[in-house]
C-alpha positions as CSV (number, residue, x, y, z in Angstrom):
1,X,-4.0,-5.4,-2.5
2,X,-1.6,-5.2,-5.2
3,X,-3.5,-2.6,-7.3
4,X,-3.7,-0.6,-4.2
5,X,-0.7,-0.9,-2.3
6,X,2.1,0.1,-5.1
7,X,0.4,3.9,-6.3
8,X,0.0,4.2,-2.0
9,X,3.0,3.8,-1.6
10,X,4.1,6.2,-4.0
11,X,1.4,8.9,-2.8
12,X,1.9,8.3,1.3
13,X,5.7,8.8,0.6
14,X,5.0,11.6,-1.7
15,X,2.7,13.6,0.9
16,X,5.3,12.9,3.3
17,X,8.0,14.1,1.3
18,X,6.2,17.5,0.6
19,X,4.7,18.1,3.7
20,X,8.9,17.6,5.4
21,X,10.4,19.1,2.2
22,X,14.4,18.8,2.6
23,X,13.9,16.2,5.7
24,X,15.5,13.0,5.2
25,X,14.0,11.0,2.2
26,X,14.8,7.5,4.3
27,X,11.9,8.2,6.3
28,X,9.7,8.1,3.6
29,X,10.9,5.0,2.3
30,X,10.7,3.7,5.4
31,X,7.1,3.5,5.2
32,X,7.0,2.1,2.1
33,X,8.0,-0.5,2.8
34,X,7.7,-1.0,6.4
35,X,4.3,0.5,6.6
36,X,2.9,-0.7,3.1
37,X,5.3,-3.9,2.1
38,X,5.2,-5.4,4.9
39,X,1.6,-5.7,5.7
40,X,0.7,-6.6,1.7
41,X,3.1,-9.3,2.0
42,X,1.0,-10.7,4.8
43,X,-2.0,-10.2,3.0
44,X,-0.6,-11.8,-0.4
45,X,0.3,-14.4,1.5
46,X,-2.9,-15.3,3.6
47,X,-5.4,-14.2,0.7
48,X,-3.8,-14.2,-2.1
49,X,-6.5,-14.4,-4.9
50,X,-8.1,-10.9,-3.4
51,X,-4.5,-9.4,-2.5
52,X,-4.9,-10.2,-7.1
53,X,-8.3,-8.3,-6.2
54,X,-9.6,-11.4,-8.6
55,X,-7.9,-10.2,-11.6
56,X,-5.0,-12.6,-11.8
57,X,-5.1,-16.2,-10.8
58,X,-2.7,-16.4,-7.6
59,X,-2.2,-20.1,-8.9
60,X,-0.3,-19.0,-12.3
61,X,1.7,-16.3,-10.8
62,X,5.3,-17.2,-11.2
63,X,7.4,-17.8,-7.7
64,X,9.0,-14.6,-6.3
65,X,5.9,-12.8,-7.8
66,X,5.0,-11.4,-3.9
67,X,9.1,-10.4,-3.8
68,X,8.1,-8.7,-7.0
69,X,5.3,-7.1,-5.6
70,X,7.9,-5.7,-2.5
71,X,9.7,-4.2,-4.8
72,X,7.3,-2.4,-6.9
73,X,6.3,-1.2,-3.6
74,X,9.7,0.5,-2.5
75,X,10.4,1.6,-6.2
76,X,6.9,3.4,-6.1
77,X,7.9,4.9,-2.5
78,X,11.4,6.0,-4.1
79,X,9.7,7.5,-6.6
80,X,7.1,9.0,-4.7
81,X,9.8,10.6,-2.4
82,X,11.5,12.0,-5.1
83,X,8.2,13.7,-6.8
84,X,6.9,15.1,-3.2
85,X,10.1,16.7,-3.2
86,X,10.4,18.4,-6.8
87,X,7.0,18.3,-8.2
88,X,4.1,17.4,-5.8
89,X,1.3,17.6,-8.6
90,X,2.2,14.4,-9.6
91,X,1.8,13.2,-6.3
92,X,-1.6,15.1,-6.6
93,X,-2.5,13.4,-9.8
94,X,-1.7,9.6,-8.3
95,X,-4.1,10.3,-5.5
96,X,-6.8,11.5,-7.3
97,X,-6.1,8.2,-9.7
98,X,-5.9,5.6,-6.7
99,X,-9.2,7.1,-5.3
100,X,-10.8,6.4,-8.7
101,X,-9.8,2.9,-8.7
102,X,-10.7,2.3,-5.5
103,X,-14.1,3.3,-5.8
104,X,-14.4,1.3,-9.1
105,X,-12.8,-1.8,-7.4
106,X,-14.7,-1.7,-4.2
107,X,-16.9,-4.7,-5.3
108,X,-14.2,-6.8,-5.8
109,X,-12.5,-6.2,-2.1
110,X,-16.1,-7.2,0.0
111,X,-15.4,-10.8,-1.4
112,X,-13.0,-12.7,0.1
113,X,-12.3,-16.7,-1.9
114,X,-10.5,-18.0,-4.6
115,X,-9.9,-17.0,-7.9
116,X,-12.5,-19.2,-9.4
117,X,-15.3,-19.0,-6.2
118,X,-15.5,-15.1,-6.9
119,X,-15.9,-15.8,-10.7
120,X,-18.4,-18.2,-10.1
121,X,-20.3,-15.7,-7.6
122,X,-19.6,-17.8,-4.8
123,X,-16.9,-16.4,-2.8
124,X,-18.6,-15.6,0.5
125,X,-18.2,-11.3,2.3
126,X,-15.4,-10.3,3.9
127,X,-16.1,-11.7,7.6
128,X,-14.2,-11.9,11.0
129,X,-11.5,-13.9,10.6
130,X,-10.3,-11.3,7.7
131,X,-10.7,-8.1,10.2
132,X,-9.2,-10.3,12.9
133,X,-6.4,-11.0,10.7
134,X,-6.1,-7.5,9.4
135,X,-6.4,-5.6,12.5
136,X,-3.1,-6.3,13.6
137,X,-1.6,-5.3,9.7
138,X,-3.5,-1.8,10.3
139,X,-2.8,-0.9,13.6
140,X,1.2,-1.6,12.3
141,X,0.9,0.6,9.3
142,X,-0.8,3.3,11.3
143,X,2.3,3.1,14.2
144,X,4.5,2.7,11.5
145,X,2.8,5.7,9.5
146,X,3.0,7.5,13.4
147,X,6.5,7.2,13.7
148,X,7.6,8.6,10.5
149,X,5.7,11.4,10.8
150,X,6.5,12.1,14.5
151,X,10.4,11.7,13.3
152,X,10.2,13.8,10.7
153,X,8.4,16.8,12.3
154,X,11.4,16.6,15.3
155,X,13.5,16.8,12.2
156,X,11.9,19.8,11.4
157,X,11.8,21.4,14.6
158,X,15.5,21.5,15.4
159,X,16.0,22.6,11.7
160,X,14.1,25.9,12.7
């Protein structure tokens, strides 16, 4: 989801940032966009009017708007890196803002259709074939998310 995806990135770099403060900031980024990008590309791309989360018509988005979307996602994940390392309230702040809006969009993300079925009331649950299709996505963010981390704390073992 696009609302979701760009401020995670920024916090899950963030955290990862702080938590391995002075570790290489590529290893953030790397999950960014291999851990965040990558799977809401796949999403975008399969379900596009609920990747929009129903606020934006898929339809009228302009071409290269998903290449858009990957880049918002790194830039947040820059970003991110940078405020873990100098000034991790922020990243603090972004969380406590993305849980907000996750709780207040929750409705929109158990309907899976198009643009107009979900304004119409129509657009049937989230079923099966979404988890099926998701499953894999997850389980490569979380190895993804598992590799970073595992780097990064061998990083800072042999600094110590």
């Amino acid at each position: 989801m696009v609302g979701f995806d760009i401020p995670f990135a920024f916090v899950a770099a963030g955290t990862l940032s702080w938590r391995y403060k002075g570790a290489r900031p590529e290893i953030p980024m790397l999950y960014a966009g291999a851990g965040v990008a990558v799977p809401g590309l796949a999403f975008a791309e399969k379900y596009p009017a609920w990747d929009w989360q129903y606020f934006i018509d898929p339809v009228h988005l302009p071409e290269g708007a998903t290449a858009l979307f990957a880049a918002a996602v790194m830039i947040a994940g820059y970003l991110g890196t940078r405020a873990g390392e100098c000034c991790p309230k922020w990243v603090a702040i972004v969380s406590g803002l993305l849980g907000l809006f996750t709780l207040i969009t929750m409705p929109r993300t158990l309907y899976l259709g198009t643009y107009d079925e979900y304004l119409a009331g129509t657009a049937p649950m989230l079923g099966a074939e979404f988890l099926a299709f998701g499953a894999p996505w997850f389980v490569w963010s979380g190895l993804v998310l598992a590799f970073c981390v595992y780097r990064l704390e061998v990083l800072r073992r042999a600094s110590t």
